[in-house]
N, C-alpha and C positions, 0 to 999 in steps of 0.2 A: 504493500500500500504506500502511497506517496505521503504530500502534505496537501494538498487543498481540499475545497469543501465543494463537489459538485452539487448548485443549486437550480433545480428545474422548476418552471413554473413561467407564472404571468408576470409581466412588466405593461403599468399601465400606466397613463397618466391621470393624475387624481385629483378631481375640482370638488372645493367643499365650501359650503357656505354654513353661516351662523348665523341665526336672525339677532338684530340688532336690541329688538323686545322679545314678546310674546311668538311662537309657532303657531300662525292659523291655517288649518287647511281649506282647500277651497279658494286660496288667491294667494296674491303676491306679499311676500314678507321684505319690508327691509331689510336687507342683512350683509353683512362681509363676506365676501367670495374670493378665494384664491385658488388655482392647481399650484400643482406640486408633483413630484417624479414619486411612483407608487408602484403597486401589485407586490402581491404576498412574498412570493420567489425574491424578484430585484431587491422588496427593502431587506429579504434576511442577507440579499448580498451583500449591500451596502452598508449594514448596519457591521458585516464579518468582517468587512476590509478594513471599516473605520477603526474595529478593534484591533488590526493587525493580522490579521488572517489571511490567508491565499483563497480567496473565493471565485470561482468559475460558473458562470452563468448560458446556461440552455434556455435560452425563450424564441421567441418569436417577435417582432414587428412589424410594422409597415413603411415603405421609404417616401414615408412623408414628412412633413417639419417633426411633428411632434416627436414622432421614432426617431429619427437626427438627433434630434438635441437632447431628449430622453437616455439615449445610450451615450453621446458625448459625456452629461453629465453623469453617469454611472460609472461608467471608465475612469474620471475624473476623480470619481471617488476610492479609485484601485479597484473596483472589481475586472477581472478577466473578461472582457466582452466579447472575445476573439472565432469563439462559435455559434455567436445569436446569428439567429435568420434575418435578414433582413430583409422584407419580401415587395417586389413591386406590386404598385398598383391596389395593395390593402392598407386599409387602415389598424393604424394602432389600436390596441384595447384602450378603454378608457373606466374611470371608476368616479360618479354620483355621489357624495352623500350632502345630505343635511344633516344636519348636528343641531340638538335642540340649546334653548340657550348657554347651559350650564356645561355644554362642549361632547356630551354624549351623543349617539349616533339614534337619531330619529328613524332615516328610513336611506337606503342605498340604492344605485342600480350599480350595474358594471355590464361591458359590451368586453366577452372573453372571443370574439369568434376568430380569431386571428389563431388563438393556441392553439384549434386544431391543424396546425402544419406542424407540432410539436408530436410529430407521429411515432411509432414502434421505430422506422427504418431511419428516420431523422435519430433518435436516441442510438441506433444499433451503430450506425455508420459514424459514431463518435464514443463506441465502446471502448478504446482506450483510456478514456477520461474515468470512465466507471472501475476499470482497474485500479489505476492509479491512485483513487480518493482515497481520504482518510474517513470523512464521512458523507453521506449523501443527504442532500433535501428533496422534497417535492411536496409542491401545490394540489390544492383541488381541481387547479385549472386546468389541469390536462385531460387527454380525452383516456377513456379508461382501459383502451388497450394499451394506451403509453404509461401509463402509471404500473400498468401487470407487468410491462417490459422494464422498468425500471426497479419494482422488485428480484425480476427474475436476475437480474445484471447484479445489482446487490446482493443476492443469494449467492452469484456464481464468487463473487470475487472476497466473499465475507466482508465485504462494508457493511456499516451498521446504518439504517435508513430513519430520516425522521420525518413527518411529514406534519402539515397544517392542512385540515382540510379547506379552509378560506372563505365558507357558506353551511347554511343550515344544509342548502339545496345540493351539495358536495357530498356531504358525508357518504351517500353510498358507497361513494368510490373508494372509500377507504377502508371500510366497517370488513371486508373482504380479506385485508392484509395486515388486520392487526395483530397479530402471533409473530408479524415480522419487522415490525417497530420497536427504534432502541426508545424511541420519544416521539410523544404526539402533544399538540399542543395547540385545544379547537377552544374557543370562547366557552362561555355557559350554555348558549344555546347550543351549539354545536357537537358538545357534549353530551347534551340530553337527547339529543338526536342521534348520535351513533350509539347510543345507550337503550333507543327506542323507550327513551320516558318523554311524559311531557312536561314542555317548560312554562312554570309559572312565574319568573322572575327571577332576577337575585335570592339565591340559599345557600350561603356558605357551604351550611353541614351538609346539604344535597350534593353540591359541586363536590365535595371531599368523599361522600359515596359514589360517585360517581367517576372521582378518578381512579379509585380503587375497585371500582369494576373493568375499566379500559385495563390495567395491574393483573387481573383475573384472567380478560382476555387474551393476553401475552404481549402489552409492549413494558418496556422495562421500567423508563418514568413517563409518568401521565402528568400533565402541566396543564389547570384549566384557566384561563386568563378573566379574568372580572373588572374589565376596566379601569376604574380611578378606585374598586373594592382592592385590586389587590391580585390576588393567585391564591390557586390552593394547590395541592400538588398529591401522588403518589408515589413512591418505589417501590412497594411490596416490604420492604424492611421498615418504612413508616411513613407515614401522610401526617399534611394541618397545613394551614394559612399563612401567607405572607402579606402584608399589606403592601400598597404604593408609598414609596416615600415621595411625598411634593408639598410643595408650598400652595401652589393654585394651580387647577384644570384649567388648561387652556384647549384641547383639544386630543378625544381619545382614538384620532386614527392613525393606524399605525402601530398601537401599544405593543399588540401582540408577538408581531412581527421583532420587533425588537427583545421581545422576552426569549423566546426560539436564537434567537442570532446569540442573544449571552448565555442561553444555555450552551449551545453548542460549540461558542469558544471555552465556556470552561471544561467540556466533555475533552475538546481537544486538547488541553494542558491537564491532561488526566486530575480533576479535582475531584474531593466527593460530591456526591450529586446535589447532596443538601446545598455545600457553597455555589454550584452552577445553580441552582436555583433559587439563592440570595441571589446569583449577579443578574437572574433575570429580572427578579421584583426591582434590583437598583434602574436596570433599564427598563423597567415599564414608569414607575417615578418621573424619570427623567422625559420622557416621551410626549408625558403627560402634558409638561409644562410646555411646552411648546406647536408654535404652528404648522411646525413642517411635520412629514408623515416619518423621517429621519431626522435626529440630533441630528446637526450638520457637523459638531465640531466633538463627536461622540468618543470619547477614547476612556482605554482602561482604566486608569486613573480615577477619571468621570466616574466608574462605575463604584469603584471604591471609597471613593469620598460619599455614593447615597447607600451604602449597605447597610442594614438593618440588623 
């Protein structure tokens, strides 16, 4: 096995608005409106590089402005961009949300149709890289023969795989392959979803049964992310709660994404799992407070100065 982290998935560009009062629905709201460089896959790359990692990114785009400058800026940030598709004449994914005022996620869309060029033969014809890893990611976003193909690569080469399913509407795709997960790391909903319970809300001691069901199922640590609540987590040798360290939510997209990225550098500097998942709660904290979907100026240190 090598050093880098091959991460597969969506790269998307990400427009969010916050209403400036109240959310009414049924018409237009005041609010602040910005994009920013997004999907699941890119931010755990960018989030790996920022911390010093060798991160290699498998997606897809379209060679339009947005894909340009989308990947300019990712590259910029050190990740590997050297195998992204860049595809004429499609457009880039793109990712919705509204944030109600207090910076939580009201309601999303996202346009993934681009990832289906993110195929079995696309992944196989870059099967070096999958030897190579130390460890692998992958998205919800891919199509699900590519996601079996990317197991199976992982099996062959004994990488250890972690995946984010990245939607309620995902999980099947993964609920499949969980006996072969070192780490999964799906929101609340998301959780209760591949868990096939239904979700009522924020419940701590729910999330915490529930990561020790995914534990059950056979992946090694289960990580459920609870926005500006925190994390709960399981290993099988013991589970409980991490809170966000912050001062004020400014905005929770992204959070997650960056919890998975510090776990998975401290996976790779062999720590115990407990401390990889301090350094995730440091980086959900940090995430918090800010508007972009990535700490821009994210580094180890960063993470250590919020640990809990």
């Amino acid at each position: 096995m090598g050093e880098h982290v091959l991460i597969i998935g969506a790269s998307l560009l990400d427009t969010k608005g916050i209403p400036k009062e109240g959310l009414e629905p049924g018409t237009t709201n005041p609010a602040y409106i910005r994009s920013s460089r997004g999907g699941t896959a890119r931010n755990v790359a960018e989030n790996l590089a920022l911390l010093g990692a060798e991160a290699v990114l498998l997606t897809a785009v379209g060679d339009d402005t947005t894909g340009i400058r989308l990947m300019e800026d990712t590259a910029e940030a050190g990740v590997n961009i050297d195998y992204v598709q860049m595809l004429v004449g499609q457009n880039t994914g793109g990712y919705m949300a509204v944030l109600n005022p207090d910076g939580t996620l009201a309601v999303a869309m996202d346009d993934t149709a681009v990832m289906k060029n993110v195929s079995p033969d696309f992944l196989l014809a870059h099967e070096p890289l999958f030897q190579e890893a130390d460890m692998i990611f992958v998205d919800g976003s891919v199509p699900r023969s590519s996601l079996a193909t990317a197991v199976e690569l992982a099996r062959k080469y004994h990488v250890r795989l972690c995946a984010d399913p990245s939607s309620t509407r995902l999980t099947h795709k993964i609920v499949p392959y969980l006996p072969h997960l070192h780490l999964i790391v799906p929101n609340e909903p998301e959780a209760a979803s591949i868990c096939q319970e239904p979700f009522m809300g924020h419940d701590e001691s729910k999330s915490i049964l529930l990561a020790r069901q995914l534990n059950q199922r056979g992946v090694n640590i289960a990580v459920i992310t609870q926005s500006d609540f925190g994390l709960v987590y399981a290993t099988g040798d013991e589970s409980g709660y991490l809170p966000a360290n912050y001062r004020e939510m400014v905005d929770s997209t992204g959070t997650g994404d960056a919890v998975t990225a510090a776990i998975i550098f401290g996976i790779l500097n062999q720590l115990d799992p407990i401390e990889c998942i301090r350094l995730g709660a440091a980086a959900a904290g940090l995430t918090l407070q800010t508007t972009e979907t990535v700490v821009p100026d994210l580094s180890l240190d960063m993470l250590y100065d919020h640990l809990l």
